[in-house]
DSSP file (Angstrom, degrees, kcal/mol; ACC not computed):
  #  RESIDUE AA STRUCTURE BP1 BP2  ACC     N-H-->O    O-->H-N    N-H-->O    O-->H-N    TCO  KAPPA ALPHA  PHI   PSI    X-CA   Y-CA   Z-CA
    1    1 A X              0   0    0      0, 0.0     2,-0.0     0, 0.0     0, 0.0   0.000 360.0 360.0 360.0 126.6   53.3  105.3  166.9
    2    2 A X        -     0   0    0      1,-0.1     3,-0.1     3,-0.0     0, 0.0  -0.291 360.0-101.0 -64.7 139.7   56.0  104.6  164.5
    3    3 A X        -     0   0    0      1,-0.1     2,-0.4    -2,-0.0    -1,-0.1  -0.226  45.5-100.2 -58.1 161.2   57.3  107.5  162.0
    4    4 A X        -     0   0    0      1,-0.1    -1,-0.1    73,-0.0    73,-0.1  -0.766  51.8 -98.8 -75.4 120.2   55.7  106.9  158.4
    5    5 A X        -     0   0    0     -2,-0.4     2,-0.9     1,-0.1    -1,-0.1  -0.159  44.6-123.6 -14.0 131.7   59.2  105.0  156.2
    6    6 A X        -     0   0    0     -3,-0.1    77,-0.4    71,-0.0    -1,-0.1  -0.877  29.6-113.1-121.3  92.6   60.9  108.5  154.1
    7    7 A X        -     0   0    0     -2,-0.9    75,-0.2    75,-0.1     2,-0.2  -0.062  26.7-114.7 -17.0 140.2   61.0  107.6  150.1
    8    8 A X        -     0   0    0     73,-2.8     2,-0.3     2,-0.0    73,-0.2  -0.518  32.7-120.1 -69.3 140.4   64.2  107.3  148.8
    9    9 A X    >>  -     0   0    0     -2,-0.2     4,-3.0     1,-0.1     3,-2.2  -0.756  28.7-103.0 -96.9 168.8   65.0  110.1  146.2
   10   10 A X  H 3> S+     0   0    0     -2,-0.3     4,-3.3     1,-0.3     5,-0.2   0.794 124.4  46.7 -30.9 -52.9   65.8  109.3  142.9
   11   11 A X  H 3> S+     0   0    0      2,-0.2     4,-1.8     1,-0.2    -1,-0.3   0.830 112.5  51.5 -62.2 -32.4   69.5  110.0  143.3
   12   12 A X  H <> S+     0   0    0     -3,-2.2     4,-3.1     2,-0.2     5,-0.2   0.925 108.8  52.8 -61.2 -36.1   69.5  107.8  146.8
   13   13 A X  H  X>S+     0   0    0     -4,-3.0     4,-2.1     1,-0.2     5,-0.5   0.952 112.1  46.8 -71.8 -68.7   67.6  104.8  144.5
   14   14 A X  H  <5S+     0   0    0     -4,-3.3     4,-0.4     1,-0.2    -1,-0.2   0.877 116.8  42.5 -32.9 -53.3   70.9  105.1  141.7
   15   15 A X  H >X5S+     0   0    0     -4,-1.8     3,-3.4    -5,-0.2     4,-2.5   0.989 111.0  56.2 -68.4 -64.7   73.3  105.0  144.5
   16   16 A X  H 3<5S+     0   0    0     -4,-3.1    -2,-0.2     1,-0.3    -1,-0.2   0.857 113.1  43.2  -0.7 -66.5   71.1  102.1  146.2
   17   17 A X  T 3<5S+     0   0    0     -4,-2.1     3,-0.4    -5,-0.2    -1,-0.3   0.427 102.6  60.1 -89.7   1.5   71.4  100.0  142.9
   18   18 A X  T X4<S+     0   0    0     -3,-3.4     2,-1.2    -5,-0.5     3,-0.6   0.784 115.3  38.0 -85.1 -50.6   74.9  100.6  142.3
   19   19 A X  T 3< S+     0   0    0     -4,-2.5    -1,-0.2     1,-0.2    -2,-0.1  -0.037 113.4  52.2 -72.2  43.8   75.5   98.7  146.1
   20   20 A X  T >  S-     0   0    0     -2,-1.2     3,-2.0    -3,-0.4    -1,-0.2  -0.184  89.5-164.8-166.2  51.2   72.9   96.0  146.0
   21   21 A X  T <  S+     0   0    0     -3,-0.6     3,-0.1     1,-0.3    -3,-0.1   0.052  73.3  33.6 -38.5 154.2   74.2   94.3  142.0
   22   22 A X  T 3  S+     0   0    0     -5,-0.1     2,-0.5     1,-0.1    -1,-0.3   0.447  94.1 112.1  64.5   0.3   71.6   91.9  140.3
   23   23 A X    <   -     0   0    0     -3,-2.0     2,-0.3    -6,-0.1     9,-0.2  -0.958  50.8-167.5-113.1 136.5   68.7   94.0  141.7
   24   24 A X  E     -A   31   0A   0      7,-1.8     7,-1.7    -2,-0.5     2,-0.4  -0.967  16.0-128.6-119.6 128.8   66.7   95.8  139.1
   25   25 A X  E     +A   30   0A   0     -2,-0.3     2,-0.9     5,-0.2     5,-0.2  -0.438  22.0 178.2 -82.3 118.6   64.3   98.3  139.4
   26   26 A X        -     0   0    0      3,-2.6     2,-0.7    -2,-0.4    -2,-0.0  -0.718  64.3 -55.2-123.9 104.1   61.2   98.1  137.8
   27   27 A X  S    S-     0   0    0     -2,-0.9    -2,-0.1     1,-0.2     3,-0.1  -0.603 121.6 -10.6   0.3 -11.8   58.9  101.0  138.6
   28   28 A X  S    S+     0   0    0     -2,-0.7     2,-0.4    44,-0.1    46,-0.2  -0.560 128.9  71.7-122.1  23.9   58.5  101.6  142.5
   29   29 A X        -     0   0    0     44,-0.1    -3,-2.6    42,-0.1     2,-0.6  -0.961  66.9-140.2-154.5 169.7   60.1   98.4  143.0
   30   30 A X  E     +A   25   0A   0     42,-5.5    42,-0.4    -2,-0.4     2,-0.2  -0.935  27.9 169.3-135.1 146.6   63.2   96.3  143.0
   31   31 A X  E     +A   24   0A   0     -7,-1.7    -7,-1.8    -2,-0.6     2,-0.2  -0.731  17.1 164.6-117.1 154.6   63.8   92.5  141.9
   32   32 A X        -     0   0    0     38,-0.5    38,-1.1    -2,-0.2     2,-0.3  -0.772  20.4-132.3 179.8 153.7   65.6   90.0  141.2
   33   33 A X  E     -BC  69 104B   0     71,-0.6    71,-2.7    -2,-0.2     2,-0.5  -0.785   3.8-153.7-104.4 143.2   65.5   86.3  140.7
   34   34 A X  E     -BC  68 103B   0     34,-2.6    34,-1.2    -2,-0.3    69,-0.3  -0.950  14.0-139.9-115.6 107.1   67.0   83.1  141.5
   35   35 A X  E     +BC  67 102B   0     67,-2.8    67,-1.7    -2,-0.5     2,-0.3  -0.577  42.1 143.0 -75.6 156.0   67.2   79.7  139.9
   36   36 A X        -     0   0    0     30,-0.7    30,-0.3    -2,-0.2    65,-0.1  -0.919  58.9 -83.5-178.1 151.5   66.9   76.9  142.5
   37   37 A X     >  -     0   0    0     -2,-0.3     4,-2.4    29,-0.1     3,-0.4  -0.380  54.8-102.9 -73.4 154.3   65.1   73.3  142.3
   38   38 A X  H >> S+     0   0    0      1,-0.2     4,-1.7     2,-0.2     3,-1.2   0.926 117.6  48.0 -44.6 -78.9   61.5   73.9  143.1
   39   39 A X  H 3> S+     0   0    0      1,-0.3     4,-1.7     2,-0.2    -1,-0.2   0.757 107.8  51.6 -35.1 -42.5   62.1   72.4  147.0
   40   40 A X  H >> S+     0   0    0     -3,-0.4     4,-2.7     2,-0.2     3,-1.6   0.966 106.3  51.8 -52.1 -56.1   64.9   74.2  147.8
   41   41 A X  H <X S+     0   0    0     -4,-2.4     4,-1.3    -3,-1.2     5,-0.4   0.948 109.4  55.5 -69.0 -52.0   63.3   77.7  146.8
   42   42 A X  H 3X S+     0   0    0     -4,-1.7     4,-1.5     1,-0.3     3,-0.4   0.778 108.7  45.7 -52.4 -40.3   60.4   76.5  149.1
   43   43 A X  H <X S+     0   0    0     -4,-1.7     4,-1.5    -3,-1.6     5,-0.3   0.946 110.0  51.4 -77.6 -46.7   63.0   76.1  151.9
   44   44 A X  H  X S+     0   0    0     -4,-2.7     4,-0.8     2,-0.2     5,-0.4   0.797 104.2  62.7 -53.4 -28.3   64.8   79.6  151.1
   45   45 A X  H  X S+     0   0    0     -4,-1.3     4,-1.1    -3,-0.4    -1,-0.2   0.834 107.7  45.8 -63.8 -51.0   61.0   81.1  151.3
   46   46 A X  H  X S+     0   0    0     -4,-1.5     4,-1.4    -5,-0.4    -1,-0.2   0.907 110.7  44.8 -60.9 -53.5   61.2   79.9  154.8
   47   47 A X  H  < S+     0   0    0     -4,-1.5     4,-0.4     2,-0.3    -1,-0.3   0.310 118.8  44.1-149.0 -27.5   64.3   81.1  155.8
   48   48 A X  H  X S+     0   0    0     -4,-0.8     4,-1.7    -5,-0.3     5,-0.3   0.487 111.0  57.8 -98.8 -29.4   63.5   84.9  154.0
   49   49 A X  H >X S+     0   0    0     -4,-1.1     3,-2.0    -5,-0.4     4,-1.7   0.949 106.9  45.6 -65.5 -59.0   60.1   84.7  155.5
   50   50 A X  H 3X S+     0   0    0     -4,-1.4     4,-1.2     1,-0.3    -1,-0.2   0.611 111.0  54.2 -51.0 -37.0   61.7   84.4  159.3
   51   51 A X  H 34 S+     0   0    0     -4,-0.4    -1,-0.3     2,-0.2    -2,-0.2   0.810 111.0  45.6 -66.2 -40.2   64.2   87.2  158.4
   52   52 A X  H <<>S+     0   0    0     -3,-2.0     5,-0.9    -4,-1.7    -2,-0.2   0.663 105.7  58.7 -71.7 -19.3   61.1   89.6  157.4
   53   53 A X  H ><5S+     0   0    0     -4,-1.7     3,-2.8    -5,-0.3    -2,-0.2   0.955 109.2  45.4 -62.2 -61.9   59.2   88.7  160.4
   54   54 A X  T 3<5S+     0   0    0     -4,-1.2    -1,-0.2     1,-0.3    -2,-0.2   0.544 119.0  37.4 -60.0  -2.6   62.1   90.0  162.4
   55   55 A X  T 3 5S-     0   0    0      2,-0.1    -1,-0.3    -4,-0.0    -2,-0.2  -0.007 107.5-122.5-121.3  13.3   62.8   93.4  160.4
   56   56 A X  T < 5S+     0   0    0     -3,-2.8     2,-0.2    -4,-0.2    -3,-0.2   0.907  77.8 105.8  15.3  75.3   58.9   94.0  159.8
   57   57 A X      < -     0   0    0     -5,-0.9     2,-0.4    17,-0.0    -1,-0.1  -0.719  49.9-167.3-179.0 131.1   59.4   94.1  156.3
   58   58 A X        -     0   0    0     -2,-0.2    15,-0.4    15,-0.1    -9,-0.1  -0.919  16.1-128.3-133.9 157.8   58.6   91.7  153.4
   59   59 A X        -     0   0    0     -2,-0.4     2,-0.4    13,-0.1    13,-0.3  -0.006  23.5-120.3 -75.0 163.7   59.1   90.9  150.1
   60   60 A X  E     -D   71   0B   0     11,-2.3    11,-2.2    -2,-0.0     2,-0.3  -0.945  45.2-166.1 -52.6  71.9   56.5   90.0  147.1
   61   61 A X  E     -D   70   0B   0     -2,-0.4     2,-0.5     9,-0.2     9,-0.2  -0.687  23.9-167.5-116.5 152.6   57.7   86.7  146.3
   62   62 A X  E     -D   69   0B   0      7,-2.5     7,-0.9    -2,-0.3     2,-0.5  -0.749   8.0-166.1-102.7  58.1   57.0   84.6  143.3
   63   63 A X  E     +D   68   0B   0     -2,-0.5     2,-0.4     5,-0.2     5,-0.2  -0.479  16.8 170.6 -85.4 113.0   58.0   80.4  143.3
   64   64 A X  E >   -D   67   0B   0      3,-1.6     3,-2.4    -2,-0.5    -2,-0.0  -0.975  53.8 -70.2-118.1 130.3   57.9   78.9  140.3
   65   65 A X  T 3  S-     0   0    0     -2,-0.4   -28,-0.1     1,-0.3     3,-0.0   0.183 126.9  -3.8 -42.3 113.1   59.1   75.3  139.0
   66   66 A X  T 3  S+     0   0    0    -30,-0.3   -30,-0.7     1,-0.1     2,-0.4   0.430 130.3  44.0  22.2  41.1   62.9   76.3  139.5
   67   67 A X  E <   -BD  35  64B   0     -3,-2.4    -3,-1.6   -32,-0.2     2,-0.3  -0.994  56.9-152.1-163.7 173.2   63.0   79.8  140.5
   68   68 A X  E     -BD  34  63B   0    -34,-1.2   -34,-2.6    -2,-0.4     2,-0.4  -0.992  18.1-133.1-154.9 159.8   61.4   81.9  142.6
   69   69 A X  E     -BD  33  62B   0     -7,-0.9    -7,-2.5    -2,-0.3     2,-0.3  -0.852  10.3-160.5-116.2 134.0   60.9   86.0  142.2
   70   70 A X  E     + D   0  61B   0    -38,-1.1   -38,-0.5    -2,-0.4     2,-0.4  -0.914  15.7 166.2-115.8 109.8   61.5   88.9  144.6
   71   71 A X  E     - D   0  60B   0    -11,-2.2   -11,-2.3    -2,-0.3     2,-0.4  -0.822  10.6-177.9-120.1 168.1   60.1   92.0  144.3
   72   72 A X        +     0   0    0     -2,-0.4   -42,-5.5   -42,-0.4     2,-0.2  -0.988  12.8 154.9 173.0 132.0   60.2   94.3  147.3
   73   73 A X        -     0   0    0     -2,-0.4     2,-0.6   -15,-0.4     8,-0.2  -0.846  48.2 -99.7-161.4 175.5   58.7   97.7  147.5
   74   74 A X  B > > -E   80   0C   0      6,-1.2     5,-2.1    -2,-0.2     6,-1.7  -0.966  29.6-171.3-144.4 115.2   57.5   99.7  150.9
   75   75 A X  G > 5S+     0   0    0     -2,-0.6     3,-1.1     4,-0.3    -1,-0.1   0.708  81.2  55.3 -76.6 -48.1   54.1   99.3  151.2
   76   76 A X  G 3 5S+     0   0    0      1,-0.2    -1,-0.2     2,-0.1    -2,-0.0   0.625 105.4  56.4 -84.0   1.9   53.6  101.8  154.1
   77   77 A X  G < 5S-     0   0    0     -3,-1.1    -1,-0.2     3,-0.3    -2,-0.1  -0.146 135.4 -80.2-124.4  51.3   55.5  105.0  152.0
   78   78 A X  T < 5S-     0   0    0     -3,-1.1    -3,-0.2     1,-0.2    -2,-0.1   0.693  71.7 -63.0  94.2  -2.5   53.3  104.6  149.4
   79   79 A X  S   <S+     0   0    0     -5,-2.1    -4,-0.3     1,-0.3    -1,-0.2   0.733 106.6 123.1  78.4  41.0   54.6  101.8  147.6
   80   80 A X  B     -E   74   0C   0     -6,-1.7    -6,-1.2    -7,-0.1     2,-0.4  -0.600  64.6 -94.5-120.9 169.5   57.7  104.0  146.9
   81   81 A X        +     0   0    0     -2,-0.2   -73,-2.8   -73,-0.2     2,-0.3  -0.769  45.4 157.3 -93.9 146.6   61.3  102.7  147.9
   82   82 A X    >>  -     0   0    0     -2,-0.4     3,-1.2   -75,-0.2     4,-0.7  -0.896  53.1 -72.4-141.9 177.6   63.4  103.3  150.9
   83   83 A X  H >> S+     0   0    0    -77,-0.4     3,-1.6    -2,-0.3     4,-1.2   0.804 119.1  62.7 -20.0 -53.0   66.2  102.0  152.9
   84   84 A X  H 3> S+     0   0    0      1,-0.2     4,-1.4     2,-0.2    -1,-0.3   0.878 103.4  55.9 -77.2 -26.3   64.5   99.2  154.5
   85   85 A X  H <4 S+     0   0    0     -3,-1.2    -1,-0.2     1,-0.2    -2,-0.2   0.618 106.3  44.0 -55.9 -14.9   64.1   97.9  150.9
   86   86 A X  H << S+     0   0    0     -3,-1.6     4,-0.3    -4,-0.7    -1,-0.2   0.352 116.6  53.5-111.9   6.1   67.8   97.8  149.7
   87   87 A X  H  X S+     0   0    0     -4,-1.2     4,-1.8    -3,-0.1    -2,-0.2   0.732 107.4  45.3 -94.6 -17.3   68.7   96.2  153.3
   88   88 A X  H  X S+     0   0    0     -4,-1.4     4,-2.1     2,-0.2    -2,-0.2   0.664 109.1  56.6 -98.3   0.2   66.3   93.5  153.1
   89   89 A X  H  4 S+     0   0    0      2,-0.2     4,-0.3     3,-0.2    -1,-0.2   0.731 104.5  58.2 -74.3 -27.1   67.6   92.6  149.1
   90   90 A X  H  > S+     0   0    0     -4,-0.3     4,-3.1     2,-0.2    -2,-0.2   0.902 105.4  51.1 -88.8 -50.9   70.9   92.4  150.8
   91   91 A X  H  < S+     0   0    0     -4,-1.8     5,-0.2     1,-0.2    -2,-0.2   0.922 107.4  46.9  -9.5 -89.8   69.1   89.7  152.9
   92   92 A X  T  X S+     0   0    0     -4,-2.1     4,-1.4     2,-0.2     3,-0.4   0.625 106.4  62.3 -43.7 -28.6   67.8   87.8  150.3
   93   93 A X  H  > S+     0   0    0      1,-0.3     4,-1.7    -4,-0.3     5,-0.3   0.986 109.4  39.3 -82.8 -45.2   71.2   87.8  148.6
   94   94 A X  H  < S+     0   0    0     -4,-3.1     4,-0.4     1,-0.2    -1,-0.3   0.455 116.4  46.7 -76.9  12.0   72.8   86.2  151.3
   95   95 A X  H  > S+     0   0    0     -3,-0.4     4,-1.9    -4,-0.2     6,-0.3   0.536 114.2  56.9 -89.3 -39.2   70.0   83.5  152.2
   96   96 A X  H  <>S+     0   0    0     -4,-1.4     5,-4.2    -5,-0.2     3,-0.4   0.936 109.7  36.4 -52.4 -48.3   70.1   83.2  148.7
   97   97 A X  T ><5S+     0   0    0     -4,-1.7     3,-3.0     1,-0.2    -1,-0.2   0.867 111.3  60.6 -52.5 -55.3   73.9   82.3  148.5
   98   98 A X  T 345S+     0   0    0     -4,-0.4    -1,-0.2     1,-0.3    -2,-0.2   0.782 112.3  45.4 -53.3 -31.9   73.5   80.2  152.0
   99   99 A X  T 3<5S-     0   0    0     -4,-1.9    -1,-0.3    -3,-0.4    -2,-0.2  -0.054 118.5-106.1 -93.0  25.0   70.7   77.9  149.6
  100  100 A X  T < 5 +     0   0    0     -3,-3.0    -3,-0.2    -5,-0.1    -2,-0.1   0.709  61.3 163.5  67.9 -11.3   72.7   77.5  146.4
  101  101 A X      < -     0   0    0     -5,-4.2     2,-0.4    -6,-0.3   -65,-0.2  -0.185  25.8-152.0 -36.2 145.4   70.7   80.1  144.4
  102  102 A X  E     -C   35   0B   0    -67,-1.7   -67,-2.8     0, 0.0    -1,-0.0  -0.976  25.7-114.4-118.1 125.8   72.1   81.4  141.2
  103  103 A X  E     -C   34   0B   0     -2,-0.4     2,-0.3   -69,-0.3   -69,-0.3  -0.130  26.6-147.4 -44.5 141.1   71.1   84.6  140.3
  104  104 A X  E     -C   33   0B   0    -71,-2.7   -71,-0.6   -82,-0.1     2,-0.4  -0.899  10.2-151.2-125.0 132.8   68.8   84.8  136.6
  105  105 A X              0   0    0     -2,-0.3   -71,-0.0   -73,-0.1   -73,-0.0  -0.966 360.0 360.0-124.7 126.8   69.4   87.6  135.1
  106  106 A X              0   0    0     -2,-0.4    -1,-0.1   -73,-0.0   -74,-0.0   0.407 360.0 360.0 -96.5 360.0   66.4   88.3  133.4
């Protein structure tokens, strides 16, 4: 049986967001958004889903007519953040990059 994911503490989550730039925390989670044409984002969806399959860990994501939303939180410590959340944002940033996102800063 796999260990229970170990919350981050407050001071880990500051240090976190100083290394993982454009991602913002908004109460037990962290986000950030992309513009991209509607098709595209659909293809980046793919292409971040296939990456979460393989880490067992996934995102909240949002597509909307040119942008699409990622909110990422860890579901199994309680909906609190940890590690595996500021490694899979680091993911996303570079799938993002690899599709031609531009970061919305919102």
């Amino acid at each position: 049986m796999a260990e229970a994911p170990v919350p981050l503490t407050e001071d880990e989550i500051a240090v976190a967001l100083q290394e993982a730039p454009g991602w913002r925390r908004e109460g037990d989670e962290i986000t950030r958004t992309y513009s991209i044409r509607y098709h595209g984002g659909v293809a980046m969806i793919v292409h971040v889903a296939d990456v979460e399959r393989l880490i067992s860990h996934h995102a909240d994501i949002d597509l909307r007519w040119g942008k699409v939303r990622f909110a990422i939180t860890t579901h199994d410590a309680g909906h609190r953040l940890t590690a595996a959340d500021f490694d899979l944002a680091r993911r996303i940033d570079a799938i993002a990059a690899a599709h031609d996102a531009e970061p919305l800063d919102e």
